[in-house]
LOFIGU-226490 format. One record per residue (C-alpha): residue in one letter; x, y, z; residue number from 1. Coordinates in nm, 2 decimals. Example, Ala and Ser with C-alpha at 12.3 -4.5 7.8 and 13.67 -1.06 7.14 Angstrom:
BEGIN
VEXTI type     c1     c2     c3 seq
VEXTI    A   1.23  -0.45   0.78   1
VEXTI    S   1.37  -0.11   0.71   2
END
This chain:
BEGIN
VEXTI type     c1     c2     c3 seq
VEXTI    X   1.58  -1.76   1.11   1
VEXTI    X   1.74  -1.58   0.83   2
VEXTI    X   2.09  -1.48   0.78   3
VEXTI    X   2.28  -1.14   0.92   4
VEXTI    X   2.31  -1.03   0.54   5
VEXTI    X   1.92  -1.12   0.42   6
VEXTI    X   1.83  -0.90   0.71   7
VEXTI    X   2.05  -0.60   0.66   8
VEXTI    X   1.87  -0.66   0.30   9
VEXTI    X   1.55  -0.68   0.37  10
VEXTI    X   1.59  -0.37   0.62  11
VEXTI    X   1.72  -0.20   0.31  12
VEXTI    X   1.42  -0.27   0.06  13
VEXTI    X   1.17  -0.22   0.39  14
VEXTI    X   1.32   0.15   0.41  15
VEXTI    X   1.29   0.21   0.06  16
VEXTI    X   0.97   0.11  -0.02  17
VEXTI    X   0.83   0.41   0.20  18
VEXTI    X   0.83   0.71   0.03  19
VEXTI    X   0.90   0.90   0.33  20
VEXTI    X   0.67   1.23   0.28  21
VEXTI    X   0.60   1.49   0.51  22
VEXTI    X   0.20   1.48   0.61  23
VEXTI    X   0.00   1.73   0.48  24
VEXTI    X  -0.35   1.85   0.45  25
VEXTI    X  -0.57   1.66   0.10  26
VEXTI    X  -0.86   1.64  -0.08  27
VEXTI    X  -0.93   1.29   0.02  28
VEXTI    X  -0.75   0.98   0.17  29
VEXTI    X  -0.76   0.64   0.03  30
VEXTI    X  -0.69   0.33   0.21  31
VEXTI    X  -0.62   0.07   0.04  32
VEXTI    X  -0.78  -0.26   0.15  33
VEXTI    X  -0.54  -0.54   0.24  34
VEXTI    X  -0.53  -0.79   0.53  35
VEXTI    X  -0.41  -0.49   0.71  36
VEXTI    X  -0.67  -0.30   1.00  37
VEXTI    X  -0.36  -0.09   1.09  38
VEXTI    X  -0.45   0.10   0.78  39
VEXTI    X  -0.78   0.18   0.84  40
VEXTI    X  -0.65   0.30   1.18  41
VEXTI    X  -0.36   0.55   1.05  42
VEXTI    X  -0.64   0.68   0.77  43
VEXTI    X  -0.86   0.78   1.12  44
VEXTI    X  -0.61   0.89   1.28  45
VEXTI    X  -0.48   1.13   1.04  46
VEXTI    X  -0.89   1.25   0.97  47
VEXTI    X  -0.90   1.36   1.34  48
VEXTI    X  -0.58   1.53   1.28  49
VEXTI    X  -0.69   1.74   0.99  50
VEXTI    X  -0.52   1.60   0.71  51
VEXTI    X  -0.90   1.52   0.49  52
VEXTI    X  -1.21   1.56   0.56  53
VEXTI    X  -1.31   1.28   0.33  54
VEXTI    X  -1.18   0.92   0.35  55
VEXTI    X  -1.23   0.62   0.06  56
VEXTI    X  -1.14   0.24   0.13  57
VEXTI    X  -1.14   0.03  -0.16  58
VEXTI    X  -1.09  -0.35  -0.18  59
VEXTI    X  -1.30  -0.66  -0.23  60
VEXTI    X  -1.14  -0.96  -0.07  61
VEXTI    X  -0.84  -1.18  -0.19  62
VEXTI    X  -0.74  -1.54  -0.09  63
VEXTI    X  -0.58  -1.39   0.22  64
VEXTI    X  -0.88  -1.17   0.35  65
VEXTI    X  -1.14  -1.38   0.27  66
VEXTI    X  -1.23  -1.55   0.56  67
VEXTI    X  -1.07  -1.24   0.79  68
VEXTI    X  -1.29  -0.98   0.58  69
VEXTI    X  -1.56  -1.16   0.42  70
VEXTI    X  -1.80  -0.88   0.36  71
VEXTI    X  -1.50  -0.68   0.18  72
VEXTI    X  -1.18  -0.52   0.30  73
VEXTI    X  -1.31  -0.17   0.22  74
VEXTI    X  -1.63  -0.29   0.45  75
VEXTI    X  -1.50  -0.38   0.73  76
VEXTI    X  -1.22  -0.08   0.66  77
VEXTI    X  -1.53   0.13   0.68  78
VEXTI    X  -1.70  -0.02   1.00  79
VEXTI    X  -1.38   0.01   1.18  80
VEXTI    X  -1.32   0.38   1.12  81
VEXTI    X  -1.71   0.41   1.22  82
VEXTI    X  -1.55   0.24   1.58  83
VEXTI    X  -1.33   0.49   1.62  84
VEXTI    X  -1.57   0.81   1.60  85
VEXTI    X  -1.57   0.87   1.23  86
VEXTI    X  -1.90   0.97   1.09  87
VEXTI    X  -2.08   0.81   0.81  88
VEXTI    X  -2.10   1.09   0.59  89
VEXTI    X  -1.67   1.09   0.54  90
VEXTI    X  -1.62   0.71   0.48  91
VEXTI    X  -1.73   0.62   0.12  92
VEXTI    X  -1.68   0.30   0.02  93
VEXTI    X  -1.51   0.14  -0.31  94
VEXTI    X  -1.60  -0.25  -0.21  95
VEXTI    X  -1.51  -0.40  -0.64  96
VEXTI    X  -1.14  -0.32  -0.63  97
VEXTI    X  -0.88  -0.65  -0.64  98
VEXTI    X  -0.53  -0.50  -0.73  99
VEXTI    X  -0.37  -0.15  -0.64 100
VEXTI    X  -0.45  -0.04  -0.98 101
VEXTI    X  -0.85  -0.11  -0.92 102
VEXTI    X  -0.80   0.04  -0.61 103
VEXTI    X  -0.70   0.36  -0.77 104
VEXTI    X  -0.92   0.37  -1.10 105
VEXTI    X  -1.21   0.29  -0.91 106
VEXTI    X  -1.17   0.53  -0.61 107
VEXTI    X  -1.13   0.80  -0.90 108
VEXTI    X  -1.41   0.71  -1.02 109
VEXTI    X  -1.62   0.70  -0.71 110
VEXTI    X  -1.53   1.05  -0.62 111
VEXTI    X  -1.58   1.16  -0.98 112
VEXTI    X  -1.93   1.05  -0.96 113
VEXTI    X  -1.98   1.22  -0.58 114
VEXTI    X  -1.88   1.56  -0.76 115
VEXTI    X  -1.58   1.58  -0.51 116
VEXTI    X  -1.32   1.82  -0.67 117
VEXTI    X  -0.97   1.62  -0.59 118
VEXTI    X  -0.60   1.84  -0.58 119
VEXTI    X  -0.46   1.60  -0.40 120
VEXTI    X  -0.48   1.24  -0.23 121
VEXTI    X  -0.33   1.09   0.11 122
VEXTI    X  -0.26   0.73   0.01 123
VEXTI    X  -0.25   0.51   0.31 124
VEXTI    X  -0.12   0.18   0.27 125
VEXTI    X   0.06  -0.10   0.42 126
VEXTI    X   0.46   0.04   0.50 127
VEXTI    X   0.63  -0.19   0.22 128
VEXTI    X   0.32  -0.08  -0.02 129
VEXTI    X   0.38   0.36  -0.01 130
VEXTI    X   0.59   0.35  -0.35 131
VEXTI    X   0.41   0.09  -0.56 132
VEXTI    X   0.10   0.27  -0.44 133
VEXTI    X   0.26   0.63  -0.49 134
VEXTI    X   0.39   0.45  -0.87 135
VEXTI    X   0.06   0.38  -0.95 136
VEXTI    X  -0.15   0.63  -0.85 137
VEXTI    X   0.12   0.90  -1.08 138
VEXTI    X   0.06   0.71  -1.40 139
VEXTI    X  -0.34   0.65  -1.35 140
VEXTI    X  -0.45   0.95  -1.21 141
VEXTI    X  -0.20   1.25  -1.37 142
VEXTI    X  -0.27   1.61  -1.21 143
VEXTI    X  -0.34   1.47  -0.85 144
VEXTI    X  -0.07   1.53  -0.59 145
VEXTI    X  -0.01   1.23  -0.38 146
VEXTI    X   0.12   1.20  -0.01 147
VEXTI    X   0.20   0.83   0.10 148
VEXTI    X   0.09   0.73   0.41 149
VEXTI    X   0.11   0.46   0.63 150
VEXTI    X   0.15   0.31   1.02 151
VEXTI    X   0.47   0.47   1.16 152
VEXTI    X   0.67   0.12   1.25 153
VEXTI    X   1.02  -0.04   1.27 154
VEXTI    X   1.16  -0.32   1.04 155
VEXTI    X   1.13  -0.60   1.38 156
VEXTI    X   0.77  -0.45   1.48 157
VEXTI    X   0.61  -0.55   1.15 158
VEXTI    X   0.77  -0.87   1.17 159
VEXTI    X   0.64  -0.90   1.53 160
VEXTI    X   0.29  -0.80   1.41 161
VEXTI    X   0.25  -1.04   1.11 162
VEXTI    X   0.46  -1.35   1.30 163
VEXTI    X   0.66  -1.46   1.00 164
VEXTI    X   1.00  -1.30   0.92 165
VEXTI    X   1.00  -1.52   0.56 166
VEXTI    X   0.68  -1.41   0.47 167
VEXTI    X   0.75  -1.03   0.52 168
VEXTI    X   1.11  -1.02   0.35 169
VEXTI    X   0.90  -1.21   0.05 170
VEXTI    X   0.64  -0.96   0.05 171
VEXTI    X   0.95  -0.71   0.05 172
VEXTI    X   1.10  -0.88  -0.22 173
VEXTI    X   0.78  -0.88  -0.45 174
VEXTI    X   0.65  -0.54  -0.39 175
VEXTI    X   1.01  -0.46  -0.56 176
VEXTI    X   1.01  -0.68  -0.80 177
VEXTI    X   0.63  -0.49  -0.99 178
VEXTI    X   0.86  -0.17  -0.93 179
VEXTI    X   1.12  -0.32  -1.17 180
VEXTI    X   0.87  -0.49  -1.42 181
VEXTI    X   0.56  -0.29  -1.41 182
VEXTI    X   0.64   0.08  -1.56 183
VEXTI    X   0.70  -0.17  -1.88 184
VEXTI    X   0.37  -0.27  -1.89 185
VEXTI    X   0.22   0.03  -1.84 186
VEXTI    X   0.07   0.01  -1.51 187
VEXTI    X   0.26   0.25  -1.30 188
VEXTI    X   0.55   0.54  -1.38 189
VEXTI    X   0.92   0.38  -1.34 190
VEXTI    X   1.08   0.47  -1.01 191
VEXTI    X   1.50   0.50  -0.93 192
VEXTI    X   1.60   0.18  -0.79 193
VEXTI    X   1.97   0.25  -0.59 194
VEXTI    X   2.22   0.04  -0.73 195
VEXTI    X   2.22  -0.10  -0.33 196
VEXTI    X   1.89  -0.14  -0.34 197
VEXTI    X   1.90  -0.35  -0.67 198
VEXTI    X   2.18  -0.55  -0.54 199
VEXTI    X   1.94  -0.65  -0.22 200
VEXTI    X   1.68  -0.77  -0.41 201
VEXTI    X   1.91  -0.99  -0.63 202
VEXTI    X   2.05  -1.13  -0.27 203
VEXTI    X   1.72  -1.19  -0.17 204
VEXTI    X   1.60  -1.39  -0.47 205
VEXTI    X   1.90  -1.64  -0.50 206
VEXTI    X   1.86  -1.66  -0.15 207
VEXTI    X   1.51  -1.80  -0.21 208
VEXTI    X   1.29  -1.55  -0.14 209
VEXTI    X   1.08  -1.53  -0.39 210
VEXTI    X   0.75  -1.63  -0.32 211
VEXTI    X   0.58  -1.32  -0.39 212
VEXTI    X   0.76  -1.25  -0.74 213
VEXTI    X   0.56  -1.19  -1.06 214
VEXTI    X   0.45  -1.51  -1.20 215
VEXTI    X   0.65  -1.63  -1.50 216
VEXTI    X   0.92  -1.36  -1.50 217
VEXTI    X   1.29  -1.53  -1.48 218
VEXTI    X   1.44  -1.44  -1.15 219
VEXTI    X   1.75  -1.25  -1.09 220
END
């Protein structure tokens, strides 16, 4: 259990971290690979809806998805989607990718060297992950429009559908904490953290959830 206030803050950063776009037809989608199926799932259900008529899933495996994925997130991203009725022919696959910044260099690439002429990009990610992703994909890929994307869910459901509440308010906590420190090092354009928001994610931290922070930055 955690306390009344660590959940009103963690139900604060959960909200923010989805950017909250209105859907709209792309070029392309690109799901980023993670431990995730959900978002290979919301990236076929928004093909059949329209929204692409291309899909890319990028990522090789991590120390979480290794034995759950082992031939490759973006693999078994791929042969899930080809489950659910999508055909071969609009599932490429980006399987070298191990950080969201791979995932977006690399799925540029890939589509750069298929000749596919990109306006604009449906990222699909995990809920907390829209606005790093969103960050990221702005300072890497300038020119593109990008619409974040991701399973329509409440604060308790994800909770209910990972099975940890202290594992989800520190993956909260972390996904803000590369919004604060990235832009300076380049890997993403800066994004306006709410005063509230900021104030959270300090609660959080000298609360002790900080598993999931940059290593070897000082904590707030």
């Amino acid at each position: 259990m955690i306390s009344e206030q660590s959940w009103e803050d963690a139900e604060l950063l959960w909200d923010y971290h989805q950017m909250h776009h209105e859907l709209r037809p792309c070029s392309v989608a690109i799901g980023l690979g993670s431990h995730d199926l959900g978002v290979a799932d919301t990236t076929v259900d928004l093909y059949k809806r329209g929204m692409m008529p291309l899909i890319v899933f990028t990522g090789a495996t991590s120390p979480t998805t290794r034995e759950r994925m082992p031939r490759g997130e973006a693999v078994h991203y791929r042969e899930r989607a080809l489950e659910l009725g999508v055909p071969s022919s609009a599932v490429l696959v980006e399987p070298n990718a191990r950080n969201t910044g791979q995932n977006i260099s690399f799925s540029k690439a890939l589509l750069e060297e298929a000749g596919t002429h990109v306006s604009s990009v449906l990222l699909v990610s995990k809920p907390y992950e829209e606005r790093r992703a969103y960050a990221t994909a702005c300072k890497l890929w300038p020119g593109v429009q990008f619409v974040s994307a991701s399973t329509p869910m409440t604060f308790d459901s994800y909770i209910e559908s990972i099975g940890s509440t202290r594992l989800v308010v520190d993956m909260l906590v972390g996904a803000l904490d590369r919004l604060l420190i990235y832009p300076n090092q380049g890997f993403m354009v800066r994004q306006s953290v709410p005063a509230p928001i900021a104030e959270a994610y300090g609660r959080l931290c000298r609360d002790g959830f900080t598993s999931r922070l940059v290593v070897g930055q000082a904590k707030p």
